[in-house]
N, C-alpha and C positions, 0 to 999 in steps of 0.2 A: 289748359292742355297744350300739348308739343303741336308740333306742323310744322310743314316743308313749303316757305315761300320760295317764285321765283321770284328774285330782287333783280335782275337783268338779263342781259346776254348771256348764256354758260354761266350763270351766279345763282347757286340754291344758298339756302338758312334756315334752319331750324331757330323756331321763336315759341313764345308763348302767345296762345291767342286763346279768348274765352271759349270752355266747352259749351257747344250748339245745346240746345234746350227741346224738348218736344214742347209743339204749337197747337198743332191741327191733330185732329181724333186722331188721324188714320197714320200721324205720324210715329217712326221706329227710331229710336235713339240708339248708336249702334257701337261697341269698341271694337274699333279696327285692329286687326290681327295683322293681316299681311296686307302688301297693295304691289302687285306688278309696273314695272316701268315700261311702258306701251312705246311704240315707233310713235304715235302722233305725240306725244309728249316730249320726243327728242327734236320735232319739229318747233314746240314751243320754246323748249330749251335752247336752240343753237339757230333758228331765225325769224321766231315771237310769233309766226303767224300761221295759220293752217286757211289759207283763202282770206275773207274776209273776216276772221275769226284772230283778232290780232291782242296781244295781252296788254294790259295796265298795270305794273309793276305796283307791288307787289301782288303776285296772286297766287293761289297754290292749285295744283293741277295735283293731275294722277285722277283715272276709274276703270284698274281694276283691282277689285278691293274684297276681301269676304273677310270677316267678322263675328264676335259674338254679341245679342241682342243685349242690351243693357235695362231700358226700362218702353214702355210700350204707351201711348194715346188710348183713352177709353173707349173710341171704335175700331182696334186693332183684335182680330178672332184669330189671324192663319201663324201668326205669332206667338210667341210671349219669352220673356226675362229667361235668359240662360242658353238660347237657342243658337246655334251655333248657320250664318247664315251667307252665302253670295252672293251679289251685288248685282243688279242688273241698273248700268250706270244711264240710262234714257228715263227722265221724268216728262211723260206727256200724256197729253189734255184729257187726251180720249173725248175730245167732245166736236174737235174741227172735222173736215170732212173726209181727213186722210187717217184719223183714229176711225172713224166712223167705216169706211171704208177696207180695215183691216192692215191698216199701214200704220201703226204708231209710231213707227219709226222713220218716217218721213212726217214726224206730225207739226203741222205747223206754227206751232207755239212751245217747240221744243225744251228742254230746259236736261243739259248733260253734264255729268258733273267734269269736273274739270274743265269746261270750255269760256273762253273767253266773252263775256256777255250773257251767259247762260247762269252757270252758279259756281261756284270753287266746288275743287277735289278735295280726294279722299286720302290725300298725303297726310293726314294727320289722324289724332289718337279716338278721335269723336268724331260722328258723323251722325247726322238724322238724315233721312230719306221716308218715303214713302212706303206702307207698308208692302202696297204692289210689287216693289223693286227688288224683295227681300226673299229672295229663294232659300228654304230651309236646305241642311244640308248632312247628310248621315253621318256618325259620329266616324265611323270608319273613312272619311273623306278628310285630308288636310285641307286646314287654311290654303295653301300653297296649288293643291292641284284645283278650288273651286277657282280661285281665282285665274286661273289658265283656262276655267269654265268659259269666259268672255270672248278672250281672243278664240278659241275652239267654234265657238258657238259663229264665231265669222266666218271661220273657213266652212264651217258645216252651212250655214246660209249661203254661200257660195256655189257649195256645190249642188245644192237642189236649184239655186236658181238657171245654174249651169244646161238641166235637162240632161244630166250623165243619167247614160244608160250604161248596167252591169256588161261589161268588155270595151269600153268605150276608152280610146287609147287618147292620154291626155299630154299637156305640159304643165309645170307650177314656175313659174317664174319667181326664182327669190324666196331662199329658203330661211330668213324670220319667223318668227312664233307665228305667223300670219298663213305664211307659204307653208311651216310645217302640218297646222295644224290642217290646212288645203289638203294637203296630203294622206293626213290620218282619214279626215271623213273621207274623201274619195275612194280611200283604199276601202273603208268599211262598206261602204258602196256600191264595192262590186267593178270598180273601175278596172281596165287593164290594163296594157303597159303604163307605167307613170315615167315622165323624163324633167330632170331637174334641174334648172340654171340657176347657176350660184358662184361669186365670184371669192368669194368667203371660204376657205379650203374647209376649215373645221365643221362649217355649216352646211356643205356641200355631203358630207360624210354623215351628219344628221340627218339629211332629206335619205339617203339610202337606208340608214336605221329607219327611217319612220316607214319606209315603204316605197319609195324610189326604186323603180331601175336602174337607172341611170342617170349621174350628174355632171352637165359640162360647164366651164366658166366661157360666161357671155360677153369674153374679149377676144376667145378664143375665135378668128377670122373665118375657121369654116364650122364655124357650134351649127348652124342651118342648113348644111349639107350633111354635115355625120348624121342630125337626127333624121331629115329626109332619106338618108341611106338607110336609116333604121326602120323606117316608115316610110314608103315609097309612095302613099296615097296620100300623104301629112296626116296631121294630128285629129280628132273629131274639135278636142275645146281646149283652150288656152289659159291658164289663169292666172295675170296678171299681179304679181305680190311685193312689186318692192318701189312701185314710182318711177319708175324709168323709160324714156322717151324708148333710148333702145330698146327694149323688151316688147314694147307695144311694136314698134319694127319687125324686130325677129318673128314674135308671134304672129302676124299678118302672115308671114312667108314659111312659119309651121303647119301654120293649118289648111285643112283643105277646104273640098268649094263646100260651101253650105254648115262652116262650122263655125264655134261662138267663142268670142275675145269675152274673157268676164277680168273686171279690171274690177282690182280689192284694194292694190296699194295706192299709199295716198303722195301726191307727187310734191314737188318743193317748187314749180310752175306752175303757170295759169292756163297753161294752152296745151292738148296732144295735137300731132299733125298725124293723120292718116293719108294713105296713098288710096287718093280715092278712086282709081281703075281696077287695081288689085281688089280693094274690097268687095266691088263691083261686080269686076267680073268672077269672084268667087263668092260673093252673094255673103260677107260674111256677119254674121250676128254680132252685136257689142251690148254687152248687161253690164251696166256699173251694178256694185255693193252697196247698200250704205248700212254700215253695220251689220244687224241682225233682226228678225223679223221673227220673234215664235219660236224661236232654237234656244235659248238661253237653261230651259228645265232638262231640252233633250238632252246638250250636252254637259251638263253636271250630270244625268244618268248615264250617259257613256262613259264618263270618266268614273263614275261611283261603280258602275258594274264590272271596272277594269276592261269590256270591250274595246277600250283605246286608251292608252296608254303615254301619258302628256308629261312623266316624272322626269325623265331625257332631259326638258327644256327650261328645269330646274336650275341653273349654273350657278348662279350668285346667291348667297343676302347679306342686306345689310339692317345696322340700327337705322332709326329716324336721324340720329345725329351723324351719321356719316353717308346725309344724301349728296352731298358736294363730290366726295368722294365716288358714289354709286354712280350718278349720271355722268362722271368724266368716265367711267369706264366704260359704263354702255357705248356713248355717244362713238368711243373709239375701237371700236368692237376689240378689248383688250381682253388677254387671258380666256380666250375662247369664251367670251360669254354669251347668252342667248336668252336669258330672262333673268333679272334682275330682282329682287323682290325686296320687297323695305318689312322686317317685324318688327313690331310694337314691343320692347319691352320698358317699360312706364322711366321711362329716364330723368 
């Protein structure tokens, strides 16, 4: 089969490598249709490492991926051969204490695809996973928008973990398929004014289609007095979408006493610095993300019911052989792009 190694710094290649085999009963042999080019993947791509999570050249990343089922393990039931399906890219334990506890997604013997130390992605034409990971997907559903099922399925974890109550007037930092999709669930949610920072003009113009009131770019020296003018009480909740020291800044001085910083983006540093008087004296709450927790079926039914609408963040595709090409352009947000998508045609 084809595949997309990284072989370095900014260096993709399309090679041959063996097609994966089903092993275990409950394993699902899958041919990959389409695969989104994610933000942490541009961190792989352009500085090898997301934390301690650092790559061994050659290795192939990408998970967000949806596919068609190919052939099935003899203890697969929720399956079978033909089945058109999306990808839920967290394989764990379910047996440590934090599967046990309802956290799989913080499970302690984690195993995601694309991550370094974990297992290789789903950049390529074959893929087995687990039958668990394999959300069926209605034939009126594109390859294209399950796979935006993923990143959706973040911003929607997001926002429940947020504690957004219907009129709860918010900000999204960083209008990314991360920060858009922030937007879509909030809006569905009942949220009320939504305010958008984005320093990306085309993207900027996307957070107001998705549901935005309002977008400033966060260079602009008085972005936190326009929106305080706008909101003279500050904001209820903040949500953090693009890794940015200053955003967590700004956001401290958006919100008021008793509201919550939910940080989703993932940063290219090892440290944030809070102002610890401000938080203090404004009592304010901080939820990291990690992923998604339980949302992954809700949001393929939002997107399948057309309740939210994610085809906008569609920009790009490419073949598997023109990933070199793909990720120079993401990485350079060129020709307005905002999601990138690689199809599988058997090259």
């Amino acid at each position: 089969m084809k595949a997309a190694l990284l072989t370095g710094v900014r260096e993709m290649k399309t090679v041959d490598l063996p097609t994966p085999v089903v092993k275990a009963d409950t394993d699902v042999l899958i041919r990959m249709e389409s695969t989104g080019i994610c933000g942490s993947d541009m961190h792989y791509y352009q500085e090898v490492n997301i934390g301690n999570a650092v790559v061994e050249y050659p290795f192939v990343i990408g998970h967000e991926g949806a596919g068609t089922v190919e052939s099935v393990g003899p203890g697969v039931a929720g399956v079978r051969p033909g089945d058109r399906i999306a990808l839920e890219p967290a394989v764990s334990c379910f047996a440590c204490d934090q599967c046990r506890s309802g956290r799989p997604h913080t499970c302690r013997d984690m195993k995601f695809l694309g991550c370094p130390g974990q297992m290789g992605g789903c950049l390529a034409e074959y893929l087995v996973m687990p039958e668990r990971c394999c959300y069926p997907i209605p034939v009126t559903m594109s390859f294209d928008q399950a796979v935006l099922a993923e990143p959706l399925a973040i911003g929607l974890y997001g926002v429940k973990l947020s504690g957004l109550k219907p009129g709860d007037t918010i900000g999204v930092l960083g209008a990314g398929p991360i920060g858009l999709s922030t937007i879509l669930c909030a809006r569905n949610y009942g949220a009320g004014r939504i305010y958008s920072v984005e320093s990306v003009g085309y993207r900027a113009r996307a957070a107001i289609a998705s549901g935005a009131d309002w977008a400033g770019n966060p260079f602009d020296e008085e972005l936190v007095k326009t929106v305080l003018s706008r909101e003279p009480g500050g904001l209820d909740i903040v949500f953090e979408c693009c890794g940015k020291q200053e955003a967590v800044d700004q956001a401290v001085e958006m919100l008021k006493p008793g509201g919550a910083l939910v940080i989703i983006g993932i940063p290219e540093f090892e440290e944030y610095i809070f102002p610890a008087h401000t938080m203090r004296r404004k009592e304010l709450r901080i939820q990291n993300v990690r992923r998604q927790n339980g949302c992954a079926r809700e949001a393929i039914d939002l997107i399948a019911a057309g309740t939210v609408a994610v085809d906008f963040m569609i920009t790009h595709t490419f073949r598997l052989d023109e990933i070199q090409k793909a990720f120079h352009l993401v990485s350079r947000y060129e020709d307005q792009v905002i999601k990138g998508m690689i199809h599988y045609e058997r090259i």
